[in-house]
VOBA-1610 file (N, C-alpha, C; in pm, whole numbers, padded with zeros to 5 digits, always signed):
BEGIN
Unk+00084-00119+00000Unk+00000+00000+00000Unk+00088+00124+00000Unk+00064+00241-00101Unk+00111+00361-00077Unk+00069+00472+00016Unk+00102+00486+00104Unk+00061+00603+00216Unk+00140+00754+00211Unk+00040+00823+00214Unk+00122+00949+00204Unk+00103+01004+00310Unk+00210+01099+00430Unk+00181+01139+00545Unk+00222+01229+00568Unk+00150+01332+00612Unk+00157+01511+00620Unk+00156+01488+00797Unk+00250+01571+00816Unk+00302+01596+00986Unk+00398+01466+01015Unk+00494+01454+00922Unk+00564+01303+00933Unk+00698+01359+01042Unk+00694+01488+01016Unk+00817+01493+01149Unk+00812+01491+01226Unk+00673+01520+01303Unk+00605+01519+01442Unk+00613+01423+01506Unk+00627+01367+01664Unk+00636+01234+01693Unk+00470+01108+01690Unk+00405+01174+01669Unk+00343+01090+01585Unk+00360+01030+01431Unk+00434+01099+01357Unk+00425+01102+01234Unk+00593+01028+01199Unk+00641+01060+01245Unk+00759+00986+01274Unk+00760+00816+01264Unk+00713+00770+01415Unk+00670+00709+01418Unk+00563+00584+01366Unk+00489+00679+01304Unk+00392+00621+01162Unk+00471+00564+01057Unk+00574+00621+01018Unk+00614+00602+00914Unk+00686+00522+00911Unk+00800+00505+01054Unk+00898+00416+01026Unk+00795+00294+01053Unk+00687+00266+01159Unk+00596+00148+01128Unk+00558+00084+01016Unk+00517+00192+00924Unk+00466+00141+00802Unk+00531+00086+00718Unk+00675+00170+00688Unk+00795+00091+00603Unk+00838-00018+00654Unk+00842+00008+00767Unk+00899-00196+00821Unk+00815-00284+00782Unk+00631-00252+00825Unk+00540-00348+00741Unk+00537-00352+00610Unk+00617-00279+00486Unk+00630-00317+00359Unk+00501-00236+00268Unk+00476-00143+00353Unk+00388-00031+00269Unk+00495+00065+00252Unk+00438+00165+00127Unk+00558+00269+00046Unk+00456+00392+00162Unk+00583+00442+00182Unk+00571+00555+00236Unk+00582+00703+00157Unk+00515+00786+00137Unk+00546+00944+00072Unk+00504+01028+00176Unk+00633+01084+00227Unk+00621+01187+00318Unk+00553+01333+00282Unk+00540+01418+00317Unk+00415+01591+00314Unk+00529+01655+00343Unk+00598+01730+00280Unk+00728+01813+00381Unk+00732+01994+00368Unk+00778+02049+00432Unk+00761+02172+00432Unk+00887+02230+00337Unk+00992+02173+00359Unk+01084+02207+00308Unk+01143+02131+00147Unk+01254+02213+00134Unk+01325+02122+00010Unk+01337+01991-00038Unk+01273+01895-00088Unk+01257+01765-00113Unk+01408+01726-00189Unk+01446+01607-00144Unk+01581+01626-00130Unk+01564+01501-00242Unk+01718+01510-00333Unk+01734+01389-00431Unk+01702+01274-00382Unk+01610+01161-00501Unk+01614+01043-00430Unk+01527+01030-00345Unk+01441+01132-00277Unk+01426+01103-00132Unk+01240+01084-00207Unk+01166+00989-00081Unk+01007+00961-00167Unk+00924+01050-00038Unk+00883+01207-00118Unk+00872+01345-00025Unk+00737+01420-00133Unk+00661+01501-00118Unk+00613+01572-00160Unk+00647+01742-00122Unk+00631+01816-00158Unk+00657+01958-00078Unk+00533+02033-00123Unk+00490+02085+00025Unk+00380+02219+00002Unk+00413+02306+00132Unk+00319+02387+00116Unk+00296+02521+00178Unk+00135+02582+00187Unk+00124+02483+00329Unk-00061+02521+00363Unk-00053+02689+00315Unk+00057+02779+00440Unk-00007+02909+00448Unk+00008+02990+00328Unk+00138+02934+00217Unk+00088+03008+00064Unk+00000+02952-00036Unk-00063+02821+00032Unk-00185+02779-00043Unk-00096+02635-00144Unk-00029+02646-00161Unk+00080+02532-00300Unk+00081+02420-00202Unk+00106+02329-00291Unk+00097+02168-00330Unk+00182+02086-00453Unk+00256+02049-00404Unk+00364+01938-00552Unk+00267+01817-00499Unk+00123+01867-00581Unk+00031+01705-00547Unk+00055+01622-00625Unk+00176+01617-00769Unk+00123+01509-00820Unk+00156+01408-00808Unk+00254+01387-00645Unk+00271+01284-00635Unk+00174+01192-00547Unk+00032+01237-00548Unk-00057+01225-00490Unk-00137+01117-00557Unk-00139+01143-00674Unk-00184+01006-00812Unk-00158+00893-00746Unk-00221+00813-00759Unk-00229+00648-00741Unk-00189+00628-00604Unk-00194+00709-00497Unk-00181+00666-00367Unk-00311+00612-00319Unk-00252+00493-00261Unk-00407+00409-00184Unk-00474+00508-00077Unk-00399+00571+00054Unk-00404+00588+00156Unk-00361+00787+00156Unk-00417+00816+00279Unk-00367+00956+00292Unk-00389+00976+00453Unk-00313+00946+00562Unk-00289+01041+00669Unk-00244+01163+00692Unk-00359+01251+00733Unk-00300+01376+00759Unk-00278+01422+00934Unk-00140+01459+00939Unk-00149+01523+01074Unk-00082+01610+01121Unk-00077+01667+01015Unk-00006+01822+01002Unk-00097+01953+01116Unk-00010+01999+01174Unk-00101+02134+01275Unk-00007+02180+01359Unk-00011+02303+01357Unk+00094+02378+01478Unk+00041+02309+01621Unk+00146+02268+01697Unk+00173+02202+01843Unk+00053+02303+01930Unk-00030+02250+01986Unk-00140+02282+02080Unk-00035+02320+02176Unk+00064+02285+02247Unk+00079+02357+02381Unk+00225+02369+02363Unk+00251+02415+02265Unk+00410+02486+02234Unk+00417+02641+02293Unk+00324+02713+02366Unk+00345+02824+02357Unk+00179+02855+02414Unk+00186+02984+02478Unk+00073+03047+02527Unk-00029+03106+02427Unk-00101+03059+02453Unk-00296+03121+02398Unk-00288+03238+02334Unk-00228+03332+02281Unk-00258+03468+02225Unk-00398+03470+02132Unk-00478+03542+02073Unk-00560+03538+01971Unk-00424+03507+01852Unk-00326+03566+01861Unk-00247+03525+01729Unk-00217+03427+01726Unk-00174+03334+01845Unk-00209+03201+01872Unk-00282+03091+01822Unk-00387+03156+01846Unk-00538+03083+01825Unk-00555+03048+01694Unk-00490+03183+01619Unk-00584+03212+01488Unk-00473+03093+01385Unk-00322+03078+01420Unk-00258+02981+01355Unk-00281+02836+01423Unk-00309+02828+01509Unk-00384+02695+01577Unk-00489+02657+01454Unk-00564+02726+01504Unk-00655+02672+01366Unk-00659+02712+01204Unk-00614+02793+01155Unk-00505+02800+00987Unk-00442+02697+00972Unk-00374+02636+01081Unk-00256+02537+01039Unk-00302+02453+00977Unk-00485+02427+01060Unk-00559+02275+01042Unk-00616+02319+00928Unk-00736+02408+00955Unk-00824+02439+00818Unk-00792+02440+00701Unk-00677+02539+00687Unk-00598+02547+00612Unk-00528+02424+00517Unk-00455+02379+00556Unk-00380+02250+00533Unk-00472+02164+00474Unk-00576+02156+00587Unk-00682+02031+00543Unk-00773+02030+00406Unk-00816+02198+00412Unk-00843+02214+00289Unk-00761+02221+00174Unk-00632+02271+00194Unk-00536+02217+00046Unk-00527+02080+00022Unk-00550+02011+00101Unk-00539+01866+00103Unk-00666+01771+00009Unk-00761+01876+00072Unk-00913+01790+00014Unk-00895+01837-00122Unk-00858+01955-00177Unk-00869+02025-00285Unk-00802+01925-00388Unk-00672+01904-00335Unk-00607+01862-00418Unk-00648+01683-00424Unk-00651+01627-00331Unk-00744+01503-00353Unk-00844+01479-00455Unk-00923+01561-00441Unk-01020+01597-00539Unk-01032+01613-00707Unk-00877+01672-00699Unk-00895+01706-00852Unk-00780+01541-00898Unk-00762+01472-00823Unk-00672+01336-00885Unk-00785+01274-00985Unk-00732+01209-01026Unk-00755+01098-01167Unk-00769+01004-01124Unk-00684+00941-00969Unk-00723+00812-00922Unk-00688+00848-00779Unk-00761+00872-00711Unk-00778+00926-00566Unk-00744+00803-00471Unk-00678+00864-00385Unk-00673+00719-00243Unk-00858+00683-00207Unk-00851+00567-00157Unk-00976+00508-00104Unk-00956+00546+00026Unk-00921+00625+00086Unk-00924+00642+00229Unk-00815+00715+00299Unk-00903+00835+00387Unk-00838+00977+00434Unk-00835+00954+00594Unk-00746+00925+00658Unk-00706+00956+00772Unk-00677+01092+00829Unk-00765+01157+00926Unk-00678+01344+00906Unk-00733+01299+01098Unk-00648+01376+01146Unk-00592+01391+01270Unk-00703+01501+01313Unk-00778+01460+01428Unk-00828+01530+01515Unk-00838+01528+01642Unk-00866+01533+01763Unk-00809+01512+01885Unk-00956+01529+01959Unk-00953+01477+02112Unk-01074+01434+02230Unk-01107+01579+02271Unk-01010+01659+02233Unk-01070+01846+02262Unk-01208+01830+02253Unk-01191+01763+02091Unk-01351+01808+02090Unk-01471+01767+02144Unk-01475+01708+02289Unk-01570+01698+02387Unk-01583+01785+02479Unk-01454+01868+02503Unk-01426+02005+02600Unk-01457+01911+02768Unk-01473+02001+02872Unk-01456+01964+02959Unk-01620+01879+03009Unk-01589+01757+03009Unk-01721+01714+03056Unk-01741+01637+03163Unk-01655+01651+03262Unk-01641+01589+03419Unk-01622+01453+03446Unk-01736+01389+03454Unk-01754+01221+03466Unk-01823+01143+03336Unk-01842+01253+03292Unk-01922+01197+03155Unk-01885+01099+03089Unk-01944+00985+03038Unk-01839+00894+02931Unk-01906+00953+02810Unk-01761+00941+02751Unk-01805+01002+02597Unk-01774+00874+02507Unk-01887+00911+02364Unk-01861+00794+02267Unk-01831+00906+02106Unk-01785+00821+02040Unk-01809+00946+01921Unk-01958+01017+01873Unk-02045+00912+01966Unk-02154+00992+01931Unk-02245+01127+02016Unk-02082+01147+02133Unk-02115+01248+02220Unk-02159+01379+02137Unk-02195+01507+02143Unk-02176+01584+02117Unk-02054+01720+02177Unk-01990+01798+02054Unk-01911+01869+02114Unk-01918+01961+02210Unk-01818+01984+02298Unk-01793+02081+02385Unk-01847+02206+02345Unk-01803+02327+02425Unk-01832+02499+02400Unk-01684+02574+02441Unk-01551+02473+02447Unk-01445+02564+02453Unk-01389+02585+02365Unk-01267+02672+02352Unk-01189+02678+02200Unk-01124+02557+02142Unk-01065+02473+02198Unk-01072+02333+02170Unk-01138+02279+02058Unk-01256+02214+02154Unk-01347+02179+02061Unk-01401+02245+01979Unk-01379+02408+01963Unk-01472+02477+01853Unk-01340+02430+01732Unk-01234+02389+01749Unk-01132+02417+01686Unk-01164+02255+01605Unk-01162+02138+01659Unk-01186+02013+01648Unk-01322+02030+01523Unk-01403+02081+01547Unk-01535+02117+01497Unk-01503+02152+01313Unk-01452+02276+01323Unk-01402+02309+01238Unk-01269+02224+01125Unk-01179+02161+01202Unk-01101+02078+01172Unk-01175+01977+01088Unk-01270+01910+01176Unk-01313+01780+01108Unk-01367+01824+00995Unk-01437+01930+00990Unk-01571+01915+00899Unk-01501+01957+00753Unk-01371+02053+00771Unk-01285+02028+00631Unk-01220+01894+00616Unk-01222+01814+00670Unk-01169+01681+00624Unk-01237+01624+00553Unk-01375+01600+00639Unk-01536+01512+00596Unk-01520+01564+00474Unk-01504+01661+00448Unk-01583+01731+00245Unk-01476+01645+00180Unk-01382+01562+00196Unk-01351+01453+00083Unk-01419+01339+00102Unk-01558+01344+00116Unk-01640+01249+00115Unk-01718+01231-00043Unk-01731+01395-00042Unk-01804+01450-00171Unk-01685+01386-00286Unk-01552+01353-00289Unk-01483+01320-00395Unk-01467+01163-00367Unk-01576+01067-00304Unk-01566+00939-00245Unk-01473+00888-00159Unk-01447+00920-00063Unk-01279+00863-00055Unk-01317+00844+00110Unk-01314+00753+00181Unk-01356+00703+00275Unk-01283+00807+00413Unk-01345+00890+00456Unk-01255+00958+00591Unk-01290+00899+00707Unk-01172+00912+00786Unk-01233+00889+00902Unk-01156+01001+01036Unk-01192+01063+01102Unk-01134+01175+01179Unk-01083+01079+01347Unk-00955+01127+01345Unk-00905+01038+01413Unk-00884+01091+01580Unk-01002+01102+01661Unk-01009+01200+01770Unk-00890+01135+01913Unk-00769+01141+01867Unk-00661+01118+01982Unk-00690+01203+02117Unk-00634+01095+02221Unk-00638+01138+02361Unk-00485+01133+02368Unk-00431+01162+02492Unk-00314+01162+02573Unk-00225+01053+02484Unk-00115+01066+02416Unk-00030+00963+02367Unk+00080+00968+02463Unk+00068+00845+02529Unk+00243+00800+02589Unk+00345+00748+02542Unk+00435+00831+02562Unk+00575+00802+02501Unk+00690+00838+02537Unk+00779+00763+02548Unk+00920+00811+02631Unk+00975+00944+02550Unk+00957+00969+02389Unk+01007+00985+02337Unk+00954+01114+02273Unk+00821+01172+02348Unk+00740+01327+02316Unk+00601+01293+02366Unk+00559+01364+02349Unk+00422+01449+02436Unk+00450+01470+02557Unk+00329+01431+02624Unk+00342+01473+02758Unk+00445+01397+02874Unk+00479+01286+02808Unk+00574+01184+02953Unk+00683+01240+02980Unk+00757+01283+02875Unk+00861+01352+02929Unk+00849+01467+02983Unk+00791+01559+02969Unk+00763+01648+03047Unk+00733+01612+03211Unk+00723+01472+03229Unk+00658+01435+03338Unk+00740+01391+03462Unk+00829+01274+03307Unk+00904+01198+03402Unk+01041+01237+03486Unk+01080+01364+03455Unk+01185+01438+03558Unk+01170+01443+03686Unk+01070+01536+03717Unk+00984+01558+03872Unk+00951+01445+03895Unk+00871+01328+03839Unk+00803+01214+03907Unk+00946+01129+03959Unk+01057+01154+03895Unk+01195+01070+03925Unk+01268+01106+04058Unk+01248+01227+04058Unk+01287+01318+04181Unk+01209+01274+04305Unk+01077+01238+04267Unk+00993+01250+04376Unk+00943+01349+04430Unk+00885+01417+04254Unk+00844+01584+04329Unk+00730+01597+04209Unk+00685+01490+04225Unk+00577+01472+04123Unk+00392+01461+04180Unk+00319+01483+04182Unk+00210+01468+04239Unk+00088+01530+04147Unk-00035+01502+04142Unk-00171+01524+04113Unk-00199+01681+04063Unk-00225+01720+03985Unk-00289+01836+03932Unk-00409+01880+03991Unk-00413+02002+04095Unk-00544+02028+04119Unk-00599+01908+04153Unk-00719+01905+04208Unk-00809+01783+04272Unk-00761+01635+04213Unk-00750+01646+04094Unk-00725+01505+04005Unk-00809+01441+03996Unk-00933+01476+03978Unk-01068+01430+03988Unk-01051+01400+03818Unk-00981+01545+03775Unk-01010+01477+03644Unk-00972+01370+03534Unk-01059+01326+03434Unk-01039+01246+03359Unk-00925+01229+03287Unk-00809+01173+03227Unk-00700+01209+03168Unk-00759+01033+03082Unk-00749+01068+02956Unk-00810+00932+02855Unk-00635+00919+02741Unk-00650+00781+02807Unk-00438+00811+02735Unk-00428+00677+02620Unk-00370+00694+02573Unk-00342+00548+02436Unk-00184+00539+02442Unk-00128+00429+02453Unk+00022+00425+02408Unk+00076+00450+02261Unk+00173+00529+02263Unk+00229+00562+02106Unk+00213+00439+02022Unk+00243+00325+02042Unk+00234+00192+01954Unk+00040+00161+01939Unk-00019+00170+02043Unk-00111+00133+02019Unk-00214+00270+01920Unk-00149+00391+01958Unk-00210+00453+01841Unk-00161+00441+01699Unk-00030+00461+01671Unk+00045+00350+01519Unk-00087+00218+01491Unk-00050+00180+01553Unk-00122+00005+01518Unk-00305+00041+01519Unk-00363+00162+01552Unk-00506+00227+01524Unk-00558+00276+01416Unk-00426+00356+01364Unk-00432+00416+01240Unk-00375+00381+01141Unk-00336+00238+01179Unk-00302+00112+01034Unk-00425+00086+01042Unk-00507+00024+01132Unk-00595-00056+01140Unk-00674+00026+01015Unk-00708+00158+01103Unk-00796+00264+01002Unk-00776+00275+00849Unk-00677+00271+00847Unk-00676+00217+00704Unk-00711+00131+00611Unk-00670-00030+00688Unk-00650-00104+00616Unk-00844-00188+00671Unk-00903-00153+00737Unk-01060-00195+00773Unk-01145-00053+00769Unk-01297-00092+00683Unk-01409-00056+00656Unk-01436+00056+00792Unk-01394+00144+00827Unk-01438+00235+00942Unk-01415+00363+00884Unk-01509+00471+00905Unk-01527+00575+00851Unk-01606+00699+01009Unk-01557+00780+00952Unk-01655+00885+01058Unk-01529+00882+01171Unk-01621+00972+01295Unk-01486+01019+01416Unk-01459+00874+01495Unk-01326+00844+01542Unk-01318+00753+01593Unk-01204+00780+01739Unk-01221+00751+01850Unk-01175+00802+01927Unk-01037+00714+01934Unk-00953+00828+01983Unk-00813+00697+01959Unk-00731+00687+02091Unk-00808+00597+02174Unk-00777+00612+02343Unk-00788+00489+02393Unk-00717+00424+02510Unk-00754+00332+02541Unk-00885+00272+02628Unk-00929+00195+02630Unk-01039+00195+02673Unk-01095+00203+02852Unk-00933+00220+02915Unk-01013+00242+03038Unk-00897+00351+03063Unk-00969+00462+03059Unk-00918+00641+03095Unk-00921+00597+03229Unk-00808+00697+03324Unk-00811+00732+03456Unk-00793+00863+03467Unk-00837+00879+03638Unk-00848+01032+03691Unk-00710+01066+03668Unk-00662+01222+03690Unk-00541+01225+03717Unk-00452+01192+03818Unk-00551+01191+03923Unk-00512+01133+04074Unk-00467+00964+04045Unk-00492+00895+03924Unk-00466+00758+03960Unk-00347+00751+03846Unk-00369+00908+03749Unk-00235+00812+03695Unk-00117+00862+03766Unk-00127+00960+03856Unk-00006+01009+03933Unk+00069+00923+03984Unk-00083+00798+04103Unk-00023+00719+04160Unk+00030+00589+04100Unk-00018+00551+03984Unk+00063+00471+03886Unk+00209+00510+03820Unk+00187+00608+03762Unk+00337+00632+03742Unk+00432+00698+03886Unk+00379+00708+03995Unk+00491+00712+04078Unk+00528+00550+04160Unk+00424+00497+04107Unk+00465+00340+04180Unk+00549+00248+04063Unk+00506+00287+03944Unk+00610+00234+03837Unk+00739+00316+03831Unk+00813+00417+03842Unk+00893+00440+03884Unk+00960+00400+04033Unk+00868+00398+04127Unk+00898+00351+04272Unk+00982+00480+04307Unk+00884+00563+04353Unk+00918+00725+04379Unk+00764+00804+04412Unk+00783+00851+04542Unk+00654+00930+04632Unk+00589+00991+04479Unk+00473+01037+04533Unk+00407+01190+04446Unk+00317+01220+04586Unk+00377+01282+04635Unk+00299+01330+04777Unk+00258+01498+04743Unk+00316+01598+04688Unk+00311+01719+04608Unk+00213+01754+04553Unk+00091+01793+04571Unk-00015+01823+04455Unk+00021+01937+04427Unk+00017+01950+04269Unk+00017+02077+04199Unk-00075+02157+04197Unk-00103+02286+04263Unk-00229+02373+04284Unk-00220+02405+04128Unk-00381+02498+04090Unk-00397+02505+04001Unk-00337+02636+03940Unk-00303+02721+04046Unk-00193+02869+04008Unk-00121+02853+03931Unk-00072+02718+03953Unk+00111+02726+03875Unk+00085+02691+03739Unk+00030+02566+03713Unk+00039+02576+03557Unk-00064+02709+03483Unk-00135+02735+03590Unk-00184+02889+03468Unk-00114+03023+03477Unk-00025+03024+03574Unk+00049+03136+03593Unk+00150+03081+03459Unk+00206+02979+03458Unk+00326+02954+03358Unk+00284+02929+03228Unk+00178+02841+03194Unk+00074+02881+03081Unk-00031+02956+03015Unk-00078+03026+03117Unk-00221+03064+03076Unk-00316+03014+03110Unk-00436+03102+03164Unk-00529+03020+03225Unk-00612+02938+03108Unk-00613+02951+02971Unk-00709+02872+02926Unk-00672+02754+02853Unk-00480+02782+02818Unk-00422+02675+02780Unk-00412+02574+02883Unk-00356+02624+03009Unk-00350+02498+03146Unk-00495+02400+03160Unk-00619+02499+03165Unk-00706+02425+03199Unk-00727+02321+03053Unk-00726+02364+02962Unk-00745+02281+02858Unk-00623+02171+02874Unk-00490+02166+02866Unk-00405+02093+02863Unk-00418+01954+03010Unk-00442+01999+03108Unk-00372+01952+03261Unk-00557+01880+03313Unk-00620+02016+03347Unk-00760+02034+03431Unk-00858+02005+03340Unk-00883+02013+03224Unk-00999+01961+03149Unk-01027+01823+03184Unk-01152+01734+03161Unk-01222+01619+03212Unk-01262+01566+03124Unk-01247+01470+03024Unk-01279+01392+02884Unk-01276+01258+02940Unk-01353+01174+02999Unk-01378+01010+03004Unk-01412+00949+02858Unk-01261+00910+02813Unk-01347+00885+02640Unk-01407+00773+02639Unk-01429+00715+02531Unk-01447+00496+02520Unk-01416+00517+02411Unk-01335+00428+02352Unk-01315+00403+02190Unk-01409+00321+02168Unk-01537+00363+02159Unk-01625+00276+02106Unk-01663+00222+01948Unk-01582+00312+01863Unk-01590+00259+01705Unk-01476+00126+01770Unk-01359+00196+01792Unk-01215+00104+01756Unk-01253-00054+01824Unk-01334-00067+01959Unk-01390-00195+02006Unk-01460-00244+01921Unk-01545-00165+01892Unk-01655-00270+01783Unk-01643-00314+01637Unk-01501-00238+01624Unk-01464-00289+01469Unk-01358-00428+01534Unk-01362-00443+01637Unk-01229-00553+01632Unk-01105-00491+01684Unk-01043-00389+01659Unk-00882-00354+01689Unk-00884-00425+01858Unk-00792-00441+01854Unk-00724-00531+01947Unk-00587-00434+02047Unk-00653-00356+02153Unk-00522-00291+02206Unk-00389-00364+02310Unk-00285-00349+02245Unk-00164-00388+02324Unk-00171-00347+02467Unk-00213-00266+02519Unk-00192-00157+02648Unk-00293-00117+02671Unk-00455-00196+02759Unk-00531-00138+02824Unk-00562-00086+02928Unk-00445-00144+02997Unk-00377-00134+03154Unk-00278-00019+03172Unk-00310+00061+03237Unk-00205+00191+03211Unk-00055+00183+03309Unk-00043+00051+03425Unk+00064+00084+03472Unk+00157-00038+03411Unk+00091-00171+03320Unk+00131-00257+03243Unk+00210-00186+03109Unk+00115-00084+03075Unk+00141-00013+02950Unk+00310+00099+03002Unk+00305+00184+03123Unk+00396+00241+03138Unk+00487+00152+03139Unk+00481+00022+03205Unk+00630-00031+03290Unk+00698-00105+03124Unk+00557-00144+03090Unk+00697-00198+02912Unk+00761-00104+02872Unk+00617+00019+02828Unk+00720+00180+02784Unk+00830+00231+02851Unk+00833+00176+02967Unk+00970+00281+03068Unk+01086+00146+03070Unk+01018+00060+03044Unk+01131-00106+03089Unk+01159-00114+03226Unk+01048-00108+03306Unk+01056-00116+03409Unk+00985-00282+03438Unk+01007-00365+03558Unk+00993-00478+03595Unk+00800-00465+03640Unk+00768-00616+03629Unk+00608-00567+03673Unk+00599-00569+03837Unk+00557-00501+03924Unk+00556-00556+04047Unk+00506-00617+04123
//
């Protein structure tokens, strides 16, 4: 299978790719920059609108997960407004150019995230929740619904609503695992809330699946049993074997972020269920979150 993948430098996208080439699918990377001799690359430019689509012809597959980093940096409206350009934007050069192929992929993978439930406490959510009312989810909203319009050119989408990805190797763990090593790690605010997490491999091995099986529409990409933040504190400080006695009041990450990035990032409440990904069959490696850390960290089981 030929896959083409926009946001391939990102550690999701990274990751994707070297998966896919080991399984013996052709990979064509989305790149921002100079496409180098030899190398199997496309080059565009969401914000000047261009596309070298034609290497887009006869590709089976299309993951997109191209978007400026949600918590690289504080909330400004100027912020905001490339937060969502990056997506809209992109997504629509993407559909555009899909569209006008001669032999279109059978199926659009485009990256969307659990924002779009916003904060909903204890709630369990399914994809058939409805969205939130924060910027988040207004952002998710918007995201998807330029993806969906390559429906109108047949091509099977499916919006891929990621939770928390763990990984030694980016998002949030490292950020984590310093303080939790120290033993100066502890609970966010109450920790009541929901934190809905998937392991980096088991999201790879989600969005093969998505590909290669009949599933279309939003699909949540999380494992199936989310915990509070209070429990994954105490999991990852017992898989390390190191206190978290420290709760983090809620001042500090909004004094150092912003109050609407912190609460969205840390304090927001999303109980997801991957309820498409169960009922199509996918099969998760890591439903157990302190089973799932101790392989990811190579730590012993206790």
């Amino acid at each position: 299978m030929q896959v083409v993948v926009t946001g391939s430098s990102g550690p999701i996208g990274q990751a994707l790719c070297s998966h896919l080439t080991r399984c013996g699918h052709h990979v064509v990377r989305v790149v921002r920059r100079p496409v180098q001799p030899g190398e199997f690359a496309l080059r565009w430019d969401p914000v000047g609108g261009t596309f070298d689509a034609r290497g887009l012809e006869g590709a089976d597959a299309v993951v997109h997960l191209a978007g400026a980093g949600v918590g690289d940096r504080r909330w400004s409206e100027d912020r905001k407004r490339v937060l969502i350009e990056s997506r809209t934007r992109s997504t629509a050069l993407l559909v555009d150019a899909l569209a006008g192929l001669d032999h279109r992929p059978r199926v659009l993978v485009s990256a969307s995230a659990i924002g779009f439930y916003g904060d909903r406490r204890d709630e369990v959510l399914t994809e058939q929740s409805p969205p939130g009312d924060d910027f988040l989810a207004s952002l998710c909203v918007r995201w998807e619904a330029e993806a969906t319009c390559a429906t109108e050119s047949g091509i099977r989408v499916v919006c891929a609503r990621t939770g928390l990805v763990l990984s030694p190797e980016g998002g949030a763990l490292p950020k984590l695992l310093p303080l939790f090593k120290l033993g100066l790690g502890g609970r966010y605010g109450s920790g009541a809330q929901w934190w809905s997490w998937i392991t980096l491999d088991d999201e790879i091995r989600a969005i093969e699946w998505l590909l290669e099986n009949d599933v279309r529409g939003p699909v949540n990409l999380t494992a199936p049993n989310p915990v509070t933040n209070r429990d994954f504190t105490r999991v990852l400080s017992a898989v390390l074997s190191r206190p978290a006695l420290l709760p983090v009041p809620g001042f500090g990450p909004r004094l150092l972020l912003g109050s609407e990035l912190a609460d969205s990032l840390l304090f927001t409440s999303a109980r997801v269920r991957p309820a498409v990904l169960e009922s199509s069959g996918f099969a998760f490696t890591s439903s157990d979150l302190e089973a799932g850390l101790r392989h990811m960290l190579k730590r012993p089981a206790s």
